[in-house]
C-alpha positions as CSV (number, residue, x, y, z in Angstrom):
1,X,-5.0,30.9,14.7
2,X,-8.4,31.8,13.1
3,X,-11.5,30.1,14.2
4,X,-14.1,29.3,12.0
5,X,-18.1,28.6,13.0
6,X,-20.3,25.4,10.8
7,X,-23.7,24.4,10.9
8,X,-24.5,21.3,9.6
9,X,-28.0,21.1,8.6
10,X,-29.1,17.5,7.6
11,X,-32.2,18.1,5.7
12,X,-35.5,16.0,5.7
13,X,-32.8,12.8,6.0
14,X,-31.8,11.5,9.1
15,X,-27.4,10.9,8.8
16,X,-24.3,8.6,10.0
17,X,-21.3,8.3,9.3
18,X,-21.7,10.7,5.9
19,X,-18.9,11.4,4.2
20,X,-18.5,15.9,3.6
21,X,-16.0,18.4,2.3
22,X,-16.9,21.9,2.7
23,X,-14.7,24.9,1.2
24,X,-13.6,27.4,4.1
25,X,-12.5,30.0,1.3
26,X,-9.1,32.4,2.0
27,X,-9.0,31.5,5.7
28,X,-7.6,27.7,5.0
29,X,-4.7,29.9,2.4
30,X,-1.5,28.0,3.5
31,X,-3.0,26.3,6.3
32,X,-1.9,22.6,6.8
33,X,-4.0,21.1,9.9
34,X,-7.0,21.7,11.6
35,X,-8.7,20.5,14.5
36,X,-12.8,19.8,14.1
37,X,-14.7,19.8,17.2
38,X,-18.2,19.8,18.5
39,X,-19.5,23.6,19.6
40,X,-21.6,22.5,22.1
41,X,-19.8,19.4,23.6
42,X,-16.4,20.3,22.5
43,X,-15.8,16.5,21.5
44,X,-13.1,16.0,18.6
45,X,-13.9,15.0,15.1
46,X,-11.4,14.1,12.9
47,X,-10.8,16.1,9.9
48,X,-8.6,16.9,6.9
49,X,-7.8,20.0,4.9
50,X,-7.9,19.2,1.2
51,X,-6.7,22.3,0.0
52,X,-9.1,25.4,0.8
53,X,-11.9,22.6,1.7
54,X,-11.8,20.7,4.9
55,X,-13.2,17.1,4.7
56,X,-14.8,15.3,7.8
57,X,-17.4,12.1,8.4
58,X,-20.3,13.5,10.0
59,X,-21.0,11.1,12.8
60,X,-24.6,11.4,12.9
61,X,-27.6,13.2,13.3
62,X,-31.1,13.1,12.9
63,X,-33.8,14.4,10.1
64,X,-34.1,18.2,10.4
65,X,-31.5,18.4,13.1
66,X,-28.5,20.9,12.7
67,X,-25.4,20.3,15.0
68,X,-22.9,23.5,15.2
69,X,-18.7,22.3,15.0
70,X,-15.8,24.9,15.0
71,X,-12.7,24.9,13.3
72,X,-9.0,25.7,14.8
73,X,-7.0,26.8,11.1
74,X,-3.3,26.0,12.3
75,X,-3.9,23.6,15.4
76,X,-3.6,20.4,15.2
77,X,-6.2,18.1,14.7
78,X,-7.5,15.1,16.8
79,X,-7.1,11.5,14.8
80,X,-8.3,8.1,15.0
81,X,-7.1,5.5,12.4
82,X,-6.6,7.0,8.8
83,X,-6.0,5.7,5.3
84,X,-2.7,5.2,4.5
85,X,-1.7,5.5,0.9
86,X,1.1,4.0,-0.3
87,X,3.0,3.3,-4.0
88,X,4.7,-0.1,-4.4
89,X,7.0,-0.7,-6.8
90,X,5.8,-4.2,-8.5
91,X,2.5,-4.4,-6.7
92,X,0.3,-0.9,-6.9
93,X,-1.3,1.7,-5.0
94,X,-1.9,0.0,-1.5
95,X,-4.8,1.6,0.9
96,X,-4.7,0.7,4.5
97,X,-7.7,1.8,7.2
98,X,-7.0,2.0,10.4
99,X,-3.5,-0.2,9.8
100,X,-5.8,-3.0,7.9
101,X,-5.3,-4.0,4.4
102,X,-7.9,-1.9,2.4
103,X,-7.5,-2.7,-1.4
104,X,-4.6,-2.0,-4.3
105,X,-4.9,-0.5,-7.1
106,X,-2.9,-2.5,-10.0
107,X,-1.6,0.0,-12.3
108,X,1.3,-1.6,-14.3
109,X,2.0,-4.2,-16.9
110,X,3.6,-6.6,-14.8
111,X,3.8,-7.2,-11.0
112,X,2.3,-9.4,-8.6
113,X,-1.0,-9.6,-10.7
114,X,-0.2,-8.6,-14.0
115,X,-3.0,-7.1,-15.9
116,X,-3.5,-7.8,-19.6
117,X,-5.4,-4.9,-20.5
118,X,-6.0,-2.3,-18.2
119,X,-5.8,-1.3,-14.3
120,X,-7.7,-2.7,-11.2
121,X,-8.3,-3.2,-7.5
122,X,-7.7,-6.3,-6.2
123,X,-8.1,-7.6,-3.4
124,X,-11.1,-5.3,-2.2
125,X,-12.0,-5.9,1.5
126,X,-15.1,-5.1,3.1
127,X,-16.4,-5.7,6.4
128,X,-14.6,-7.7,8.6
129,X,-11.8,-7.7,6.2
130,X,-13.3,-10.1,3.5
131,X,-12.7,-9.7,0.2
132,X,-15.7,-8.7,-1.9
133,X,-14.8,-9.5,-5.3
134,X,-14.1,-12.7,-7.1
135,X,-10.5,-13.9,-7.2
136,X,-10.6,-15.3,-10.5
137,X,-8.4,-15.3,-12.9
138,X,-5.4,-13.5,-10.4
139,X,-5.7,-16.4,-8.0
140,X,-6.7,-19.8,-10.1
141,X,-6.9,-22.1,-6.5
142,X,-9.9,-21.1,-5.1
143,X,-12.3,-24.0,-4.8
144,X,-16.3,-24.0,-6.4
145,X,-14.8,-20.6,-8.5
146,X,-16.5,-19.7,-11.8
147,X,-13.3,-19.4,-14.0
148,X,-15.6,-17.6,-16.7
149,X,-14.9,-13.6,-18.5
150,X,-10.9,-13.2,-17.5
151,X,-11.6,-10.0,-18.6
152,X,-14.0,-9.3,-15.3
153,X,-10.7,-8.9,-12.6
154,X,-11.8,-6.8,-9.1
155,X,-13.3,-3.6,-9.4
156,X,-12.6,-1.8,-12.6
157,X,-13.3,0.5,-15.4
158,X,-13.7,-0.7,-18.9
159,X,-16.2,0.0,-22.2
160,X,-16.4,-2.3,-25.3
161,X,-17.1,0.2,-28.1
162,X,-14.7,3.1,-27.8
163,X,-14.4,4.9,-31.7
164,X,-15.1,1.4,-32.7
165,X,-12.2,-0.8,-30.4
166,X,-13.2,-2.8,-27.3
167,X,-11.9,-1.7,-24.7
168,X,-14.3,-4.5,-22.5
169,X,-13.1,-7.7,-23.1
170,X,-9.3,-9.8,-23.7
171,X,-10.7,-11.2,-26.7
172,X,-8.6,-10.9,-29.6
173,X,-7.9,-7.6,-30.6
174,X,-9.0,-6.2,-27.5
175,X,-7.9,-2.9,-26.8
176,X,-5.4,-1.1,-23.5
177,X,-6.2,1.6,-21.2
178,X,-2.3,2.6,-20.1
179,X,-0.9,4.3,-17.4
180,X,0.7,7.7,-17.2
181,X,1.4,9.2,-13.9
182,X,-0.1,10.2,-10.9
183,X,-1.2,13.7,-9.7
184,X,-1.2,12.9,-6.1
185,X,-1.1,10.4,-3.9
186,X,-2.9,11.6,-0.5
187,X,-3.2,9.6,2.9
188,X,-5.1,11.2,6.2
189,X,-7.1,10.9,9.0
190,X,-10.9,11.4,6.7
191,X,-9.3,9.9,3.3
192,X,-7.2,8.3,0.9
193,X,-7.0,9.5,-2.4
194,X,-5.2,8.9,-5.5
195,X,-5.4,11.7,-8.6
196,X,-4.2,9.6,-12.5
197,X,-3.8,10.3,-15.7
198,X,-4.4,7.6,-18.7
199,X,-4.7,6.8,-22.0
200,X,-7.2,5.1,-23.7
201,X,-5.9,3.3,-26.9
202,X,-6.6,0.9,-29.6
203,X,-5.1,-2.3,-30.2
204,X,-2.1,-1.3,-31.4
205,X,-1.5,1.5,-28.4
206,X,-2.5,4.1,-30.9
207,X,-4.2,6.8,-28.4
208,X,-7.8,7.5,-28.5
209,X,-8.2,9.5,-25.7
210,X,-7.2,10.5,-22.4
211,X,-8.9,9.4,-19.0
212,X,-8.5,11.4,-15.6
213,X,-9.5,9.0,-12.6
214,X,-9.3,9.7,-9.6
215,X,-10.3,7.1,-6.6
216,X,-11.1,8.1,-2.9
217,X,-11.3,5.5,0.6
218,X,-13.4,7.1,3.3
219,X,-12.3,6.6,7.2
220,X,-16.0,5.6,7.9
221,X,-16.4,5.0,11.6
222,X,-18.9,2.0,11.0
223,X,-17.8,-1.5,9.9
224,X,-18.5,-0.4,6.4
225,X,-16.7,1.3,3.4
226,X,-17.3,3.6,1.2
227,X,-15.3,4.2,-2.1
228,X,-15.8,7.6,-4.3
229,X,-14.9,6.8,-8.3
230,X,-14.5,9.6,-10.4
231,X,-14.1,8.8,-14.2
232,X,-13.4,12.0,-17.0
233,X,-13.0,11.2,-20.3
234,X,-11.0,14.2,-22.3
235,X,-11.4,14.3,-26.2
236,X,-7.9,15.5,-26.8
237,X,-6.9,13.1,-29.6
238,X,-10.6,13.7,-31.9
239,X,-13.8,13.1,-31.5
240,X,-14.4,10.0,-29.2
241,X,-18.0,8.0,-30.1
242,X,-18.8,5.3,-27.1
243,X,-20.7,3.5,-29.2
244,X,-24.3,1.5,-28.1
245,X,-23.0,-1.9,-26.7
246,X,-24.2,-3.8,-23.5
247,X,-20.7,-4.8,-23.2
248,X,-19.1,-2.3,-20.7
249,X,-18.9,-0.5,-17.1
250,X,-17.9,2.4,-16.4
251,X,-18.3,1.5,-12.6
252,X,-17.9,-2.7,-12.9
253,X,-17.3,-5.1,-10.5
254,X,-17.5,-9.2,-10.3
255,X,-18.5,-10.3,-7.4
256,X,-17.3,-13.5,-5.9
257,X,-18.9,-16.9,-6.8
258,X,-20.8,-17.7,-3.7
259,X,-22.7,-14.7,-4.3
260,X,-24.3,-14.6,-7.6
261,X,-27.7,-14.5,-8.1
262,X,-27.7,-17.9,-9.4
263,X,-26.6,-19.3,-5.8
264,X,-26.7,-17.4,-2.8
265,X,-27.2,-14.0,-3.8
266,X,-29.7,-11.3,-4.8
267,X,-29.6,-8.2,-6.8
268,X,-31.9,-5.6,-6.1
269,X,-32.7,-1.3,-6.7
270,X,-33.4,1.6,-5.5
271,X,-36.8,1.5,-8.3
272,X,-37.8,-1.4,-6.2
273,X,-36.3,-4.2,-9.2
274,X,-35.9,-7.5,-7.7
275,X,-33.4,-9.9,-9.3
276,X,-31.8,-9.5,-13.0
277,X,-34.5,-9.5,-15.0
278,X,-36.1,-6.6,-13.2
279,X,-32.7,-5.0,-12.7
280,X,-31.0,-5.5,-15.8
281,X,-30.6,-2.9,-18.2
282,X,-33.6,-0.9,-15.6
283,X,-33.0,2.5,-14.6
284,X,-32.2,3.1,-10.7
285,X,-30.2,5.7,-8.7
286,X,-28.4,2.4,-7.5
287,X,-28.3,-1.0,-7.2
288,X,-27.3,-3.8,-4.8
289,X,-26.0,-7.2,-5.1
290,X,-25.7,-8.9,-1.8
291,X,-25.4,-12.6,-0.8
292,X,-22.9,-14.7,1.2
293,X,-19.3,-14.7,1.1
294,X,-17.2,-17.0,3.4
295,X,-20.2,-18.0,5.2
296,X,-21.2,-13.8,6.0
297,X,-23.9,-12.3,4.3
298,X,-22.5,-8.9,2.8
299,X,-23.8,-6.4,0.4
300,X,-22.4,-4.1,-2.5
301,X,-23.9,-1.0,-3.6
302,X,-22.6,1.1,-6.8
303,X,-24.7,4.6,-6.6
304,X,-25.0,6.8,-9.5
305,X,-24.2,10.4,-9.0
306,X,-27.1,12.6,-10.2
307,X,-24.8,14.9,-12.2
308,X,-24.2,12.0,-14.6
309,X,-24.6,11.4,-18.3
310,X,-28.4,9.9,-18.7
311,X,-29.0,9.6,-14.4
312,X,-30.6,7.9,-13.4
313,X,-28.1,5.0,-15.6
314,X,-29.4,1.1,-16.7
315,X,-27.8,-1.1,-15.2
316,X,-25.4,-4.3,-16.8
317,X,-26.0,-6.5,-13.6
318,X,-26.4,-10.3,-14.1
319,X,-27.1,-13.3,-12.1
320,X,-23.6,-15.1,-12.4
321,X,-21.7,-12.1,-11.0
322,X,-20.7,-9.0,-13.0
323,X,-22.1,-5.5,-12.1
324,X,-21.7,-2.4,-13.6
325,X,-23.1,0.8,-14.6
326,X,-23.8,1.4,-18.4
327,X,-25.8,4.5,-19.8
328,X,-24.9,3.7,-23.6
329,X,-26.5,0.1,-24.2
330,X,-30.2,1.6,-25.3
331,X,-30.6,-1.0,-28.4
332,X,-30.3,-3.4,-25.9
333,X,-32.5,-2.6,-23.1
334,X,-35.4,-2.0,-25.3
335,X,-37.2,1.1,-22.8
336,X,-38.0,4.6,-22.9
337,X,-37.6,7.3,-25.9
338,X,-33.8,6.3,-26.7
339,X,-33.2,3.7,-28.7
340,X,-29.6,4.0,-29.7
341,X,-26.9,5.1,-27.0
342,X,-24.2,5.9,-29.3
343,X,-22.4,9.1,-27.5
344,X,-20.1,11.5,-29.1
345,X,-17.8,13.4,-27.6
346,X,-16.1,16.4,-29.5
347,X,-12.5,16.9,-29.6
348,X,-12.0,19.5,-27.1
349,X,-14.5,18.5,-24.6
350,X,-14.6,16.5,-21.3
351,X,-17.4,14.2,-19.7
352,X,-17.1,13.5,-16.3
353,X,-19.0,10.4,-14.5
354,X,-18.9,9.9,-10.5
355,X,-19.8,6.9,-8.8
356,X,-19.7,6.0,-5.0
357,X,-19.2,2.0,-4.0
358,X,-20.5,1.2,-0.7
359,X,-19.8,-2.1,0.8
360,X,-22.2,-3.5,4.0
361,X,-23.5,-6.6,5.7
362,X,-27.0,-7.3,5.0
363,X,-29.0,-6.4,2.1
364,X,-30.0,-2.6,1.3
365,X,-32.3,-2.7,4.4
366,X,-29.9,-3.7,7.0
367,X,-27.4,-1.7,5.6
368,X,-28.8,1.4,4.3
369,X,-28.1,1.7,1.2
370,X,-31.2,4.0,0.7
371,X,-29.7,6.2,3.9
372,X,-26.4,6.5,2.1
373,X,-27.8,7.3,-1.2
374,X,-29.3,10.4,0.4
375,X,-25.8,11.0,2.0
376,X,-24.0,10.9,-1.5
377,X,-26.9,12.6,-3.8
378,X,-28.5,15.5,-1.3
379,X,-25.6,15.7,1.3
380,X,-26.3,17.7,4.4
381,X,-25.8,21.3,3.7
382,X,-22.9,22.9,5.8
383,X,-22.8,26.7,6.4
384,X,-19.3,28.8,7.2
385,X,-18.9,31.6,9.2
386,X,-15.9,33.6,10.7
């Protein structure tokens, strides 16, 4: 079994509980488990080999500290809890953490909560197992629940001007995003992950383009939980124009009644924007809408990766609930040198955008949104040697 030396060095930021995959090259060739441990302690950390890469949650460590771990290629490794991935026929993609409900993913015309237009998660639950996002309109009995936008179901990805259909609302006329297959399913000890293929099409199905999404649940140790979207578009039809409309996120979520800004809640930045009208259509690295939720006072955090299209992106964020990342809507939010966000992309080309989703109690202070930021957009660097 070959051994393996890393040195995780966490930077100028302090870390806990940060998410990292790190590439051991030809030594992980045809290797299928692991074991992670402390050098200097020898205490076991769960990990997971994701092909050549091995993927672990760093536990913690401080600013400027490095912490030295080794890894055993062909022994098995030491687990506690895991994300359990799991396809059900009628229903979706189910996650578990730790043998808890997570979310699902609702793929298919049909089934428990049939979608009209495109796919989904709900139920989403965050800490202490409550669910994060409003019910409305795949549960209609939920007392004092705005029954407003049908079209705003969970956590989901959805733009209103795609080579001119919408692709945003279920008005009439409104356009599908459909299904084809999934590359891989994947459960473990560090992650759950789920690899799919779509198409984006008009209103009468015709194709406009093809969407690769792929969707990943961390095993965080703390009460939290952290969600890694990946959305890339492919141009394989023709040219596809996302054209400038406020109407759309590529990231979205509603979030449930009781916390709105209008009532109990309070959306807030990483530029220091307080409320929607400092945080609507604003720049920021990410934003947080927190407020209470069946009597708990819990956050949500969408983080835009710094790789992406026009980072850092404006945000579609309002007071009665939706939130969602939109870097196309420049005619609308009037600011800066852009003032149309049409976007064409060539036939033949890809654009990739990556968001992470990090769910807490508290606002961004109490739950560190700025902390995690740093985790997702200048992760610790990790060293290998033999």
């Amino acid at each position: 079994m070959a051994t393996l030396k890393l040195t995780v060095n966490a930077g100028p930021h302090a870390r806990c509980d940060t998410p990292l995959s790190v590439d051991l090259g030809a030594a992980a060739k045809g290797q299928t488990q692991a074991r992670l441990t402390e050098s200097d302690t020898a205490r076991p950390i769960p990990c997971q080999l994701d092909g050549a890469k091995l993927a672990f949650v760093l536990p913690g460590l401080g600013a400027k500290q490095s912490r030295g771990l080794s890894v055993e290629l062909g022994a098995e490794g030491y687990r506690h809890g895991g994300v359990k991935v799991t396809d059900e026929p009628g229903k979706g993609v189910a996650f578990e953490i730790n043998g808890k409900p997570l979310t699902t993913y609702r793929y298919a015309f049909g089934g428990e909560y049939p979608l009209k237009a495109r796919p989904f998660f709900y139920p989403v639950l965050g800490p202490g197992g409550v669910n994060v996002t409003r019910h409305y309109p795949m549960r209609t009995d939920v007392d004092g629940e705005k029954n407003d936008h049908p079209h705003h179901r969970g956590l989901y990805v959805a733009y209103g001007d795609v080579n001119g259909t919408d692709n945003w609302s279920e008005a009439e006329g409104f356009a599908y995003q459909t299904h084809q297959g999934f590359d891989e399913l994947v459960g473990g000890p560090v992650f759950g992950r789920f690899t799919e293929r779509l198409h984006w099409e008009d209103n009468q199905h015709k194709k406009q383009c093809s969407e690769t999404r792929v969707f990943t649940a961390w095993n965080v140790s703390q009460e939290g939980r952290i969600f890694d979207l990946s959305v890339t578009f492919h141009a394989d039809v023709g040219d596809v124009k996302f054209g400038d409309t406020k109407e759309g996120g590529l990231c979205a979520i509603r979030v449930p009644t009781t916390m709105d800004g209008n009532r109990t809640g309070l959306i807030e930045n990483a530029a220091g924007g307080i409320g929607e009208n400092e945080c609507w259509g604003k720049p920021a690295a990410w934003v947080d809408y927190h407020g209470q939720v069946e009597g708990q006072h819990l956050g949500i955090a969408i983080m835009d990766h710094p790789f992406n299209l026009r980072h850092p992106t404006p945000w579609h964020v309002r007071d009665y609930g939706l939130f969602g990342a939109n870097p196309f809507a420049h005619s609308y939010y009037k600011w800066g040198f852009l003032k149309n966000g049409d976007y064409t992309l060539r036939k033949g080309e890809s654009l990739a955008f990556k968001y992470r989703v990090y769910f807490h109690r508290g606002g961004p202070v109490q739950g560190d949104v700025g902390g995690k930021w740093a985790d997702y957009a200048f992760a610790p660097e990790v060293k290998v040697a033999q």
